[in-house]
C-alpha positions as CSV (number, residue, x, y, z in Angstrom):
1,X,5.3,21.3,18.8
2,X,2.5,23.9,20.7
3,X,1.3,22.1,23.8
4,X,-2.1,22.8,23.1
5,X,-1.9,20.8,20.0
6,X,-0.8,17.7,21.1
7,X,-2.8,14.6,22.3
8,X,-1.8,12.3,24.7
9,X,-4.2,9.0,25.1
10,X,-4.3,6.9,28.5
11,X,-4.8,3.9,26.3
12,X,-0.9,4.0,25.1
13,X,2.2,2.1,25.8
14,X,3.9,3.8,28.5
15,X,7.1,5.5,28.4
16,X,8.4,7.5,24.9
17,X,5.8,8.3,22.7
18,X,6.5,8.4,19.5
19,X,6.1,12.2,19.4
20,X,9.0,12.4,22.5
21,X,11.0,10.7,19.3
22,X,10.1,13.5,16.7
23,X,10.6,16.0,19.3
24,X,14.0,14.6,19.7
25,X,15.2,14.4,16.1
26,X,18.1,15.4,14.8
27,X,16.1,17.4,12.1
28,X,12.8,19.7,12.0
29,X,10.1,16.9,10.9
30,X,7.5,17.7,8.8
31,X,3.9,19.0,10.2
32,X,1.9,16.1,9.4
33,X,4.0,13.7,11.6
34,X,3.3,15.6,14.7
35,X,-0.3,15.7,14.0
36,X,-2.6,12.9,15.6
37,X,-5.6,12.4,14.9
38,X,-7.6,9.4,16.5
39,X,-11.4,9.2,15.6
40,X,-13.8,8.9,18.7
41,X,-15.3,5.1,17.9
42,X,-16.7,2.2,20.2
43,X,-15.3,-0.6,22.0
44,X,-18.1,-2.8,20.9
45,X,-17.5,-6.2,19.6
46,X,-16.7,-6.9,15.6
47,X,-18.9,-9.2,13.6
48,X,-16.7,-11.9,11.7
49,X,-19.5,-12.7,9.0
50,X,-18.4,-10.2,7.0
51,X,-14.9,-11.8,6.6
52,X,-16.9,-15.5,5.3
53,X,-19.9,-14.4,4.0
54,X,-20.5,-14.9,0.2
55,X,-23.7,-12.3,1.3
56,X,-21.4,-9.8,2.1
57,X,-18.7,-10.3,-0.2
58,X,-22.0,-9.6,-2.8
59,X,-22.6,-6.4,-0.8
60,X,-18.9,-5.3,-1.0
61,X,-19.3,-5.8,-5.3
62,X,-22.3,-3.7,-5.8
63,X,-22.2,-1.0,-3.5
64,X,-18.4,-0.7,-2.6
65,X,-15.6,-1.5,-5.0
66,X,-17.6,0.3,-8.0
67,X,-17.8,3.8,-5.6
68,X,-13.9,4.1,-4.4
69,X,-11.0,5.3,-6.2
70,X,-8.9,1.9,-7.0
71,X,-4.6,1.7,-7.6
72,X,-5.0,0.0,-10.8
73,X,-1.4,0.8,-12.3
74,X,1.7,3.0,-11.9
75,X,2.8,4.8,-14.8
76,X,6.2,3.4,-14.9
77,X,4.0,0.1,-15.8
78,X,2.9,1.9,-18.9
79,X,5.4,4.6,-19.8
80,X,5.4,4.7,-23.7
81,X,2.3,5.6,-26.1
82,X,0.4,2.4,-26.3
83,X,1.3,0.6,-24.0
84,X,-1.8,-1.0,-21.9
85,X,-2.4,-2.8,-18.6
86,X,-4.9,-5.0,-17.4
87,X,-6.4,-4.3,-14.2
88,X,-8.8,-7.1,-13.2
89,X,-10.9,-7.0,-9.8
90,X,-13.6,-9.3,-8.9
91,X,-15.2,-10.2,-11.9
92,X,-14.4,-7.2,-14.2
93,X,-11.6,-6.3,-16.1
94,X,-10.7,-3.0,-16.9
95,X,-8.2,-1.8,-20.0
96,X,-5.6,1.0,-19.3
97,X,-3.8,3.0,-22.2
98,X,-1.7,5.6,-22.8
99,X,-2.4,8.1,-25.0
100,X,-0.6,10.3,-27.1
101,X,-0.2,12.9,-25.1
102,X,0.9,11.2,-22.4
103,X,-2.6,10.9,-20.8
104,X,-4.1,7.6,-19.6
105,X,-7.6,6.5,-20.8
106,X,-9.5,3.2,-18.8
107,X,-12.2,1.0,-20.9
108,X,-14.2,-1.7,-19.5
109,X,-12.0,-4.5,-21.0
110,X,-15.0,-5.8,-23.5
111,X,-15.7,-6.2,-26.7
112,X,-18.9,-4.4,-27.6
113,X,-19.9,-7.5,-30.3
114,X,-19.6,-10.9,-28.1
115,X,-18.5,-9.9,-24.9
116,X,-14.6,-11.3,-25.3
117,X,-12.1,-9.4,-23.0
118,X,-10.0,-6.9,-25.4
119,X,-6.7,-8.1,-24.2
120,X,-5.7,-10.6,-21.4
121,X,-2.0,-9.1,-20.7
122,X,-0.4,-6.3,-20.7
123,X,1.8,-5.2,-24.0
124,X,2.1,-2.0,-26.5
125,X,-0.6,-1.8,-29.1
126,X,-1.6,0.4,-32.3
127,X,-4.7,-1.0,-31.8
128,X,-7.4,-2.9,-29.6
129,X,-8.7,-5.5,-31.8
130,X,-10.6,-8.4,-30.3
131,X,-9.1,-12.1,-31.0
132,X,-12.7,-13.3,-31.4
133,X,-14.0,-12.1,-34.6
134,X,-11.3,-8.8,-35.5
135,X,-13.8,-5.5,-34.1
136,X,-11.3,-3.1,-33.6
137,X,-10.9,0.3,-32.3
138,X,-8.1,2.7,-31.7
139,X,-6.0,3.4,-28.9
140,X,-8.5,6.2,-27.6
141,X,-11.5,4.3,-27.2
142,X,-13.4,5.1,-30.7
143,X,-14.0,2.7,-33.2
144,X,-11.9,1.4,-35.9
145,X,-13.0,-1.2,-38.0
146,X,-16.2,-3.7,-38.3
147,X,-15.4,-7.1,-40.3
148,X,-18.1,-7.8,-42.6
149,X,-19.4,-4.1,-42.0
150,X,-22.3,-5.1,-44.7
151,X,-23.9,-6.9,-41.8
152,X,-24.2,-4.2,-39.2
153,X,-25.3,-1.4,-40.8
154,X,-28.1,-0.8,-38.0
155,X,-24.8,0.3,-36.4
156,X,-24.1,3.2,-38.2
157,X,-25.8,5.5,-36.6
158,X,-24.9,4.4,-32.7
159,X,-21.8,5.4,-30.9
160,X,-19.4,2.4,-30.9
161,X,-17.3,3.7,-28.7
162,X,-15.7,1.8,-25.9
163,X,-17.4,2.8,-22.5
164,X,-14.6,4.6,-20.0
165,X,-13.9,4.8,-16.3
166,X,-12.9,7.6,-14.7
167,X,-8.9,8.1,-14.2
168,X,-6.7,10.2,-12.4
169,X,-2.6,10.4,-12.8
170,X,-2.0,10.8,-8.5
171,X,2.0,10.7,-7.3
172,X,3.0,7.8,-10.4
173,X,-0.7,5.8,-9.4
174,X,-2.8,5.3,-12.2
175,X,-6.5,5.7,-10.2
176,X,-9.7,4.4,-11.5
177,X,-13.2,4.5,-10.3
178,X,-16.5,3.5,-12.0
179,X,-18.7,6.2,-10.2
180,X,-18.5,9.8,-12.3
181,X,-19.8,11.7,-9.3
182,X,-17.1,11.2,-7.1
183,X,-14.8,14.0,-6.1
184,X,-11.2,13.8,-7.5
185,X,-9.3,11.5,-5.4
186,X,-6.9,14.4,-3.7
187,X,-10.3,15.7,-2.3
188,X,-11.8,12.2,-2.0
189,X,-8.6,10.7,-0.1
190,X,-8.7,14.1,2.0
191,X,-5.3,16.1,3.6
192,X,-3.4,13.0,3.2
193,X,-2.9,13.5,-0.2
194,X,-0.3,15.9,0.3
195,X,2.0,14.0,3.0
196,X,3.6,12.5,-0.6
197,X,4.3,15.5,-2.3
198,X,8.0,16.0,-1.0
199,X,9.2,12.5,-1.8
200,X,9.1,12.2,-5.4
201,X,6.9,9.4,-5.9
202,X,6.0,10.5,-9.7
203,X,9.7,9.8,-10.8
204,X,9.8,6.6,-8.5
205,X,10.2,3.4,-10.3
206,X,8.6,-0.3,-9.3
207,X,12.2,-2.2,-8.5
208,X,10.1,-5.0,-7.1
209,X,7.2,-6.3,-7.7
210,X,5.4,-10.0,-6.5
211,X,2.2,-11.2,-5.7
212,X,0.7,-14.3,-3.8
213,X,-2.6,-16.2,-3.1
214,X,-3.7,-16.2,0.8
215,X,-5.7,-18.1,1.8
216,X,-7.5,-15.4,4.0
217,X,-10.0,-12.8,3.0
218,X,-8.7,-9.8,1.8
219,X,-10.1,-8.1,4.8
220,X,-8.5,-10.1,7.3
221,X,-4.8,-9.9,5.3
222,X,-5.2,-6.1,4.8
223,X,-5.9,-5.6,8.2
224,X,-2.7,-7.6,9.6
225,X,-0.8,-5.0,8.1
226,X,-2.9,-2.2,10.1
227,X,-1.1,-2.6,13.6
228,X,2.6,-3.1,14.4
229,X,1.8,-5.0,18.0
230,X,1.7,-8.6,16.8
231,X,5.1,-8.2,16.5
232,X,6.1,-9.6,20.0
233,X,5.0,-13.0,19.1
234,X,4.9,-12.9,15.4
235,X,8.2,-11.2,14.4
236,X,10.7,-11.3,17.4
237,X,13.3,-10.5,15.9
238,X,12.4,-7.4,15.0
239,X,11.7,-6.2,18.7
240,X,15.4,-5.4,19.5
241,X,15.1,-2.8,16.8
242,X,11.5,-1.7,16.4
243,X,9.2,0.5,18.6
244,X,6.2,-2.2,18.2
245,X,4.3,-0.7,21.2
246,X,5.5,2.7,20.2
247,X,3.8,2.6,17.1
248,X,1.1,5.4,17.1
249,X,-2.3,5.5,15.4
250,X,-4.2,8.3,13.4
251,X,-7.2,8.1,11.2
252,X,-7.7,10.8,8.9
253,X,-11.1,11.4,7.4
254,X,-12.7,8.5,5.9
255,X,-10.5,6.8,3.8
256,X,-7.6,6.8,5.8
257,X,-5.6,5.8,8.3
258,X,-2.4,5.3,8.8
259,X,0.6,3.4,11.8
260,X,3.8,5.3,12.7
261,X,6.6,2.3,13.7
262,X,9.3,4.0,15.1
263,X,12.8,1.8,14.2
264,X,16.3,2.5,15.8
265,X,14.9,1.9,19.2
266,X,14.1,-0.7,21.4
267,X,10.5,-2.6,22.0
268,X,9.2,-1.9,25.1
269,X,8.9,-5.2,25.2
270,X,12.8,-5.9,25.7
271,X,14.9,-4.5,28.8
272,X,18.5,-4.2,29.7
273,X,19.8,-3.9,26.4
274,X,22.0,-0.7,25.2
275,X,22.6,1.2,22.2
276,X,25.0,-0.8,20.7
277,X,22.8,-3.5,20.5
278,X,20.2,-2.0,18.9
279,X,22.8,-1.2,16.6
280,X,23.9,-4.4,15.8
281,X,20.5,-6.1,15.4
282,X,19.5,-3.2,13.1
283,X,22.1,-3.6,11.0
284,X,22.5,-7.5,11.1
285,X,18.4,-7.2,10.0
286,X,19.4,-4.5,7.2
287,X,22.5,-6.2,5.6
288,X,22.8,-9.9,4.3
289,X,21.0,-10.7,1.1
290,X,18.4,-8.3,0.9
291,X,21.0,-6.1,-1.8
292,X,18.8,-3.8,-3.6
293,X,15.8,-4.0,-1.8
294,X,17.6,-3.4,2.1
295,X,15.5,-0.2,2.6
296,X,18.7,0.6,5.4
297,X,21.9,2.0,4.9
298,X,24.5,0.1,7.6
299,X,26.0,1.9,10.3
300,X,29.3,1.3,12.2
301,X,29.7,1.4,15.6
302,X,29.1,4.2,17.9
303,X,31.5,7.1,18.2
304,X,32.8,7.4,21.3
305,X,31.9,10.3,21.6
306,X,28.6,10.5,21.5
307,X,26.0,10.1,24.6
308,X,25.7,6.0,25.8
309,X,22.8,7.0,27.9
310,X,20.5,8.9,24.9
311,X,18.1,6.4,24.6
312,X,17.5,8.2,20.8
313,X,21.5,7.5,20.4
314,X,21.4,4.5,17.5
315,X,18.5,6.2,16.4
316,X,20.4,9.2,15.7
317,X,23.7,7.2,14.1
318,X,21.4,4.8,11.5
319,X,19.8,7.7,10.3
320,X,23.1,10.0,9.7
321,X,24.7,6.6,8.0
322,X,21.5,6.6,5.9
323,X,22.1,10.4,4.6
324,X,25.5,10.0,3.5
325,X,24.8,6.1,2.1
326,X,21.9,7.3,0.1
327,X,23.1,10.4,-1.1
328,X,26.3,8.2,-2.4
329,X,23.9,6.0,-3.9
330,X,21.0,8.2,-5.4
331,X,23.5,11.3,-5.8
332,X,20.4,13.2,-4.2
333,X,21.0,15.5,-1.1
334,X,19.4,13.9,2.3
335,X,21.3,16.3,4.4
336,X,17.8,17.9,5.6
337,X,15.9,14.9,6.1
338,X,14.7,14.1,9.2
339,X,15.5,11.3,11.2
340,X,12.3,9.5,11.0
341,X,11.5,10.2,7.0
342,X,14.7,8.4,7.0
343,X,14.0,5.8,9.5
344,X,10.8,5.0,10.3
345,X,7.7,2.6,8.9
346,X,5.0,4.9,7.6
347,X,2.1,1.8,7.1
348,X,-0.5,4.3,5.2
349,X,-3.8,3.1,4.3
350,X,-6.1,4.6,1.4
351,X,-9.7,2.9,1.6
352,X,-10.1,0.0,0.6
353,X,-7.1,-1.8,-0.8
354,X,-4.2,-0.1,-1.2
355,X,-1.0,0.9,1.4
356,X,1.0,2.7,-0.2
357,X,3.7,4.2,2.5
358,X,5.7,7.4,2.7
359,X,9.6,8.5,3.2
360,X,12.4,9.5,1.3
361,X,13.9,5.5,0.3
362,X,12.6,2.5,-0.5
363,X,9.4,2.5,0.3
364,X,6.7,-0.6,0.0
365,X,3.5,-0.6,-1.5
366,X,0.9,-3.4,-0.8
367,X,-2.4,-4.2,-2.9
368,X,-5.0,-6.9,-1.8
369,X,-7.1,-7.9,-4.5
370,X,-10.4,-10.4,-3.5
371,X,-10.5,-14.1,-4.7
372,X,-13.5,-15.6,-6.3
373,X,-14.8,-16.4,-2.7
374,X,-14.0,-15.0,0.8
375,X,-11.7,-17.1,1.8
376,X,-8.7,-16.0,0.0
377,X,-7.2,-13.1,-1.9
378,X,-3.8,-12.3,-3.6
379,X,-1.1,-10.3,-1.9
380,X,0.8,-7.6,-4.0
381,X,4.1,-6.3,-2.4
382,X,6.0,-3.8,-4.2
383,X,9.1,-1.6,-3.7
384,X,9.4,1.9,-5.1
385,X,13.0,3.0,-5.5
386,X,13.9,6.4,-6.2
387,X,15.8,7.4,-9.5
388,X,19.3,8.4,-9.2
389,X,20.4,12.2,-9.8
390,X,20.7,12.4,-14.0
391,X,19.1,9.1,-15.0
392,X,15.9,8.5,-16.8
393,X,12.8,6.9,-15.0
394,X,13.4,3.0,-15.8
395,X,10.2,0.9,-16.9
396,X,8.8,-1.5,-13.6
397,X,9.7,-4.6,-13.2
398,X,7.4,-7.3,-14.1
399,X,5.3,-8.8,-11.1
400,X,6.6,-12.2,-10.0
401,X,3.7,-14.5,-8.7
402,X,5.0,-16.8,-6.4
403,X,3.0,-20.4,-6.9
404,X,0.8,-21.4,-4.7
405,X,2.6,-23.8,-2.9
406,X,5.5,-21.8,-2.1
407,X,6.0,-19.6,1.0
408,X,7.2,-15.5,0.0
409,X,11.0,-17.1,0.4
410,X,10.6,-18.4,-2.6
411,X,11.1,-15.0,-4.2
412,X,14.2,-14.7,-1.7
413,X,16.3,-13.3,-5.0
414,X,13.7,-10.6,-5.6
415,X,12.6,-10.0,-2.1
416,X,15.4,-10.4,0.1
417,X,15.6,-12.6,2.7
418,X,14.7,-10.7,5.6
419,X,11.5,-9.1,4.0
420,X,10.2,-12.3,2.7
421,X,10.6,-14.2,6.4
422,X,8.6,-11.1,7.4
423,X,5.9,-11.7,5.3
424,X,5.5,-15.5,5.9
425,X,5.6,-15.2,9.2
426,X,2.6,-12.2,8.7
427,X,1.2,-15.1,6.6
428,X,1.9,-18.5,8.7
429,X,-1.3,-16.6,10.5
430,X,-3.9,-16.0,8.2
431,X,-4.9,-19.6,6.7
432,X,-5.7,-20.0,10.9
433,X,-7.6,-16.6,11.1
434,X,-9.5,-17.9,8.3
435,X,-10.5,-21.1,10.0
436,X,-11.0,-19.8,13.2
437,X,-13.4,-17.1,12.2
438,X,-15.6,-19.8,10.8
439,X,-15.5,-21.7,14.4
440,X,-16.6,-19.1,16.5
441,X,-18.6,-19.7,19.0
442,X,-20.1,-16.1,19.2
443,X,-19.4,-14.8,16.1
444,X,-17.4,-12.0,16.4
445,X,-13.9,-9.8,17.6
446,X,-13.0,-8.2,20.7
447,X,-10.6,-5.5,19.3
448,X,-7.8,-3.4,21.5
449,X,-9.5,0.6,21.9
450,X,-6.5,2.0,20.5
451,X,-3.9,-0.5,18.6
452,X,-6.6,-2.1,17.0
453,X,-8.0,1.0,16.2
454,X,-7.2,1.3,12.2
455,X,-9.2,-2.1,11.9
456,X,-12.0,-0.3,13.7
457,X,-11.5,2.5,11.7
458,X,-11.7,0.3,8.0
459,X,-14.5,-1.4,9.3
460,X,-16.6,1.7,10.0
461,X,-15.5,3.3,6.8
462,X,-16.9,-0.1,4.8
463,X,-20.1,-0.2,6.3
464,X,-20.8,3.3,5.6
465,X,-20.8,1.5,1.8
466,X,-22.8,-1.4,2.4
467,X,-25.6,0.9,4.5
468,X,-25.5,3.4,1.7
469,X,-23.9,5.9,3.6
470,X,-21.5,6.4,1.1
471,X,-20.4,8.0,-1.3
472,X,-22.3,11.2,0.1
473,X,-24.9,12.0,-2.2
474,X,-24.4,15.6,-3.2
């Protein structure tokens, strides 16, 4: 790493950084780890009426959500001709299908007639005929068939076509957006973009796949994913594992962001503890129930060999037991993977409401989609596994919703154990957050300059849309 290249904040935890970690990989990481790139933003306080305003939440529906590229499927959702999703937001509905040749169309999910939504599910079709009165077109949009044609003849002449959103095939994410003008989203989403090319997330399938209401704005549950440093009190037992204060920031453009958790090492937060342990509570954490979904491979204990005073020393032994464990697994090669594409939590953020992260296993992939009013939203958690050596693609899973009622451990058998106490204890928060926004004295957030700073970051980027900033007008 040149000298002259690399930036080093007052505002960060001290000790390692988490570039003193890449630099002391066991591998050559790739380029776009090292670089950091913090936006120059103020310390000034954050309003919280845009988290419980119905105004705002109007604000967001006209002049943001139709403007941004939106995750509205993954292929392996869709994978044979005519199959279709639905991909509601807000209160439209948009129809995905696949072609013929393998391309994806996206149609406002209306009949042209009475207004009924095409379809309410998702399902293989010849056909999109509406359940109301039988108006039917084909598979690519044009139209098929009027009943009782006799009486709309003053149609013959007009193009019945079903209108179209834009869409873009991007890494196995079907991408949709209502605005023609924009750019295509690798251009949109910036240099980003190509931080997924090595992994093989076209050829990734959805292993698992659940959802859940929160009763939280979707703004205020996408952005306790955004830092790593509300671990401490919120997921202890992560700390004897996971770099927490570690974690480093960057902000890439305007529709993205990203956190780098380091795992394998300690929390600054814990002293006196040695490699072993972090070890043992890595792999306690990594084994159990979670099966399938244990985005770990278990390591032994320490040769004796090695160094008991490299503080990078478990770090080092998880992520050799990971190469040879998912290699035996996947029957792909991992020998040149670095320790932290094999280790670490890559939380990446693409504007507005999608996380989809990076790294050669497992990875997750959340979606937040806005309730009806601002004070809640549904959850979407997925897993992307890849597809071992010589095997075809499977088809997703189907998405699980856990009721209402029930915490994430419901879904313990798809989940895992470990991952869904994560996630309600993420979510034993934001039903409070919710509340407490709405008593505030003053009205608004006193945010940390530089682990806050991807909220900061997201909020900028938003009310760039709401002022009319954005999109750039060409």
């Amino acid at each position: 790493m040149n000298e002259s290249t690399k930036i080093i904040r007052e505002d960060r935890c001290p000790g390692t950084t988490y570039t003193d970690m890449l630099e002391a990989d066991t591998r050559t990481p790739p380029d776009y780890l090292f670089e950091e790139t913090v936006a120059e933003m103020p310390t000034d306080p954050l309003p919280i009426a845009p988290y419980i305003s119905e105004e705002f939440a109007a604000l967001e529906r006209e002049k943001m959500w139709p403007n941004v590229w939106l995750f509205a499927a993954r292929e392996d959702e869709m994978p044979e001709t005519g199959d279709t999703v639905v991909f509601d937001l807000n209160e439209k509905s948009f129809l995905l299908v696949r072609q013929k040749d393998g391309s994806v169309k996206a149609f406002y999910n209306v009949c042209l007639h009475r207004g009924r939504k095409l379809r309410t599910k998702a399902g293989n079709t010849t056909q999109l005929i509406c359940p109301f009165h039988g108006f039917a077109w084909k598979n690519d949009g044009s139209l098929k068939d009027i009943p009782c044609s006799w009486d709309f003849t003053h149609l013959d002449d007009k193009d019945m076509s079903l209108p179209e959103v834009r869409v873009e095939l991007w890494q196995g994410f079907v991408m949709i957006t209502e605005n023609p003008d924009l750019p295509d989203f690798k251009t949109w989403l910036g240099p980003a973009a190509s931080h997924y090319e090595k992994y093989d997330f076209e050829n990734r399938y959805t292993g698992m796949w659940v959802a859940k209401r929160i009763d939280a704005n979707w703004k205020a549950t996408a952005e306790a994913f955004m830092e790593a440093w509300h671990s401490v009190t919120t997921h202890p037992q992560l700390l004897p594992f996971l770099g927490d204060a570690n974690t480093r920031y960057d902000h890439i453009g305007d529709h993205f962001n990203r956190a780098i958790t380091p795992s394998g090492v300690l929390s600054p937060h814990l002293k006196g503890k040695d490699q072993q342990y972090v070890l043992d509570k890595m792999n306690e954490f990594s084994g159990g129930s979670d099966g399938e979904t244990n985005r770990r491979f278990a390591a032994g204990s320490m040769d004796e060999s090695l160094d008991p005073d490299d503080p990078m020393l478990a770090r080092k032994v998880l992520a050799e037991a990971s190469r040879k464990g998912f290699t035996e697994q996947y029957g792909r090669d991992y020998s040149e993977a670095s320790d932290t594409e094999l280790l670490d939590n890559f939380t990446y953020n693409i504007f507005p409401n999608f996380s989809p992260w990076i790294g050669y296993l497992p990875t997750l992939v959340y979606r937040w989609l806005p309730g009806d009013t601002p004070d809640w939203c549904v959850m979407e958690i997925r897993l992307l596994f890849p597809v071992k050596e010589g095997e075809e693609r499977p088809r997703a899973v189907e998405r699980t919703y856990i009721p209402d009622d029930e915490p994430f451990a419901w879904a313990n058998d798809k989940m895992g154990e470990q991952l869904a106490n994560v996630f309600d204890q993420d979510m034993a928060n934001l039903p409070f957050v919710q509340e407490g926004m709405k008593s505030s004295a003053n009205g608004v957030m006193e945010l940390g300059a530089y682990q806050d700073s991807r909220v900061r970051h997201f909020q900028t980027t938003l009310m760039k849309y709401i002022d009319g900033e954005l999109p750039a007008k060409s």
